[in-house]
N, C-alpha and C positions, 0 to 999 in steps of 0.2 A: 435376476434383473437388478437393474442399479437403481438407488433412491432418492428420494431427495437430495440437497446437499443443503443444509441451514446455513445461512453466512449476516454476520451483522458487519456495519463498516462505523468506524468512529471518528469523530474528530476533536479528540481530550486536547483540554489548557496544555501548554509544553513549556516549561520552564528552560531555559534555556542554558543547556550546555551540564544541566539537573541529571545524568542518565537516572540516577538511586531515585530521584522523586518522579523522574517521565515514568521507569519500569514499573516501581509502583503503583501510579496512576493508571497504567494499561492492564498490567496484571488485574487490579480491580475491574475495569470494565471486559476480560475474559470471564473473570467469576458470574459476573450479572448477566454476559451476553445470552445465554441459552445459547451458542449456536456454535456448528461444529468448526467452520472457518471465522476469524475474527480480524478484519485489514484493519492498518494501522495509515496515517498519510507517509508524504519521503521527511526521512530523517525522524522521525517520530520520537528515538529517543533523545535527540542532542537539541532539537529545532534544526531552523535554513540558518545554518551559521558553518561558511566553507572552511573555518579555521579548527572546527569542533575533533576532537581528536578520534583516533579511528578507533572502532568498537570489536574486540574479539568475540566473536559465535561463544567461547566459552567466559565470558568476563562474568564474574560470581555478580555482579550485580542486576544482571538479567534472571538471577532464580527467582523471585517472586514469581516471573510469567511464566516459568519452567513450572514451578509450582501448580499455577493457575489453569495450566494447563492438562498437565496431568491429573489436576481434580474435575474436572470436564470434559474429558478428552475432546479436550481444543487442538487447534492448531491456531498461531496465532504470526499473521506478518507484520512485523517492525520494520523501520527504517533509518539505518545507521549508516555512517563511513566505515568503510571496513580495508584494511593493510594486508597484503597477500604474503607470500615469503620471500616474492624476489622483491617486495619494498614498493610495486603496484598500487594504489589506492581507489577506491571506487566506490561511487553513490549506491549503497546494495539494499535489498529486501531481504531479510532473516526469518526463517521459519524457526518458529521456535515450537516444540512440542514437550509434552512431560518428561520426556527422554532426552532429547537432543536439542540441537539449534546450529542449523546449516545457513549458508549464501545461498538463498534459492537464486537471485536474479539480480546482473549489476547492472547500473543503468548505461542504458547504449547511446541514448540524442544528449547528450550537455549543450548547454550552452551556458555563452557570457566567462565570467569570471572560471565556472568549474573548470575549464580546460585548462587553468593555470597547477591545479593541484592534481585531478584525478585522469583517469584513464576510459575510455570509453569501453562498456562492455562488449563483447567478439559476440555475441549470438542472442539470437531469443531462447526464454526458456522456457519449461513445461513442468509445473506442478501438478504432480495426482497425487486424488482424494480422494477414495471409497470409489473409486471408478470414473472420476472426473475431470477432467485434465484440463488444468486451467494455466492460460499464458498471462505473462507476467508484465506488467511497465512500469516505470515510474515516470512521471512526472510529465516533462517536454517528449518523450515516448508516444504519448499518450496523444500527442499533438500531431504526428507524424503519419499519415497513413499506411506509408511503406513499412512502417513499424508492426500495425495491427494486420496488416497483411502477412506478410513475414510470419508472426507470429501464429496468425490463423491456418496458414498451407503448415501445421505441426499437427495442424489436426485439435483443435481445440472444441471446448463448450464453453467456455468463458472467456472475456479478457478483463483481467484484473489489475484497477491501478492504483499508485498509490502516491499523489499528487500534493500540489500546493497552487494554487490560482490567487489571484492576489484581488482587491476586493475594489465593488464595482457594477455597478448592472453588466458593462460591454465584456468584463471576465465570468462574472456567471453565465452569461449566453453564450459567451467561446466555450466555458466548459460541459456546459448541457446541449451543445453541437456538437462536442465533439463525441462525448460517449454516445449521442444515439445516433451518429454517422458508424461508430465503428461498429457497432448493434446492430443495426439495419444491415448494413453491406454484407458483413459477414453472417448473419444469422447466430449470432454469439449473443448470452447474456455478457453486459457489461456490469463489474462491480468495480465501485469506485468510493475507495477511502481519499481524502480530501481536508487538508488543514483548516478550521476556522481560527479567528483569535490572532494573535501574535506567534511568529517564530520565526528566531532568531533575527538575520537582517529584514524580516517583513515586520511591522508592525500590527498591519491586517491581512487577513486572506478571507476567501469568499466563502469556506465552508460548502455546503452543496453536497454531502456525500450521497450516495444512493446506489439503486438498483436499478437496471436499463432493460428490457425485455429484449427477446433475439426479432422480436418484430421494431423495433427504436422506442417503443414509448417505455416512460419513469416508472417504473412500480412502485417506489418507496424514496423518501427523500429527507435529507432534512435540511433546516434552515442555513443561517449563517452562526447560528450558538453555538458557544465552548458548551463540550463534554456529551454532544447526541449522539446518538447510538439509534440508529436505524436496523432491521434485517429483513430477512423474506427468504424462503425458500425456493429452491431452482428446482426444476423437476422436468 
């Protein structure tokens, strides 16, 4: 039978355009998380800055989290720009594990500015975990219905996103509607790592990360502070 799954969501200070001092700073919060999944918000290592250069899956400066992981067997999602080989660029989530560190999921809804640099991702995708398959978003994704839909006819238990809301009472109540819409409809736990603090072009964002039950209500939450670390088991 399949077990629980642990997962903490974070929303660390992001120095901007810092990868050596972001990865660092994450790679610590895998060490403390206790938990088997660890989300990170979008762009986590460079901050929201569209000119941040693109991040290789293997750039030596992501070993600390490779590290951090490998001593916990974590898994741990980042969020970088990342360059394909035909020259493609794309807002992505990185799974990093002790071992490896792949593009699990590029972002499919941009908006604004992003359409000037990046490319919009072709599909949803599916992350399994010890028997767990969880779908992926970032960001404006996450705002889209047809998105979590999409993603949910994959056959999912979770949808997992990795955002930035900008800050505000009327952006926190857009973003705690939207995960317990997507929660509810689909009968999916929602997890959602979420920027607090400064990054990049935002000065503030709304923080809010948490855990969403497959019935829509919060199970775990945290404020608007740099550097909490919320988690909860799915089961």
């Amino acid at each position: 039978m399949r077990g629980s799954l642990t997962v903490a969501v974070a929303q660390p200070a992001c120095d901007e355009l810092d990868v050596v001092h972001n990865a660092s700073r994450q790679a610590g919060v895998v060490q403390r998380a206790g938990a088997r999944l660890v989300v990170f918000p979008e762009l986590s290592l460079t901050g929201y800055d569209l000119a941040a250069p693109a991040v290789a899956p293997d750039d030596a400066r992501l070993d600390p989290i490779r590290a951090a992981c490998d001593s916990t067997n974590a898994i741990a999602l980042v969020g970088a720009p990342v360059r394909e080989a035909d020259g493609r660029e794309y807002i992505a989530t990185l799974a990093v594990t002790g071992e490896s560190t792949t593009v699990a999921y590029r972002k499919m809804h941009l908006h604004g500015e992003e359409f000037r640099r990046f490319t919009p991702g072709e599909k949803p995708e599916v992350l399994e975990i010890d028997g767990w398959r969880l779908g992926l978003a970032i960001c404006r994704d996450a705002a889209v219905p047809e998105h979590a839909a999409d993603t949910a006819a994959l056959t999912i238990d979770a949808y997992v996103a990795s955002t930035l809301y900008g800050p505000g009472p009327e952006q926190a109540a857009r973003r705690d509607e939207h995960m317990r819409d997507r929660a509810a409809t689909h009968g999916v736990w929602v997890v959602l790592s979420t920027a607090a603090g400064p990054s990049g072009e935002y000065r503030e964002t709304s923080g809010g990360s948490g855990v969403w039950a497959p019935d829509g209500n919060v199970l775990v939450q945290a404020g608007a502070e740099l550097d909490a670390v919320v988690g909860a088991a799915l089961r």
